[in-house]
N, C-alpha and C positions, 0 to 999 in steps of 0.2 A: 808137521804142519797140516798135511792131509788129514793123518786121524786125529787130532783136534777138531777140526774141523766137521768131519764124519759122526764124530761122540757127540757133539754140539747139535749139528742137527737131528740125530738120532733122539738124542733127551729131550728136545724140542716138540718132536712129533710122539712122542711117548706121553710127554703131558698132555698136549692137544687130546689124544684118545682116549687118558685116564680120567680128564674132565669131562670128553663128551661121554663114555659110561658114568660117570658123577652123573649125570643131567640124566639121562634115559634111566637109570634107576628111582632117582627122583620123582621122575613123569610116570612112572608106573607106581609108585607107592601112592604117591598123591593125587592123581587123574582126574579126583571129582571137585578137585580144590584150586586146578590152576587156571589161570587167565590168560598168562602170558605167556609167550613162547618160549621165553625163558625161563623157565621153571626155575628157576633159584630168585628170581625178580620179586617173588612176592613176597622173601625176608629180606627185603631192604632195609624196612621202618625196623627190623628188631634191633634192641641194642642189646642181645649178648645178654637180658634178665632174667633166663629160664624160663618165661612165662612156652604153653604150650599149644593157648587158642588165640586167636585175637591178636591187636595189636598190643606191645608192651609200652609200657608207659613209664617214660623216661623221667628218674630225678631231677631234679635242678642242682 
């Protein structure tokens, strides 16, 4: 029961870290392009259509 638990929060705090390195790699590749403090905020609008500038512009 303990080490369930233990592995549980251990994996827990393993993602925390490997998504804040997700984000500070991001913020360094991109620096002149972000607004938000959330550096992944600003593909929101993408849907996933390869575009590479700008906003991608969704089918109907």
């Amino acid at each position: 029961m303990t080490s369930s638990l233990i592995i549980g929060l251990v994996g827990v705090v393993a993602l925390m870290v490997y998504w804040l390195l997700i984000q500070t790699v991001w913020r360094q590749m991109f620096a002149d392009q972000i607004t938000d403090e959330d550096v992944l905020a600003e593909r929101r609008s993408c849907g996933d259509c390869g575009c590479r500038g700008g906003v991608c512009k969704k089918e109907n």
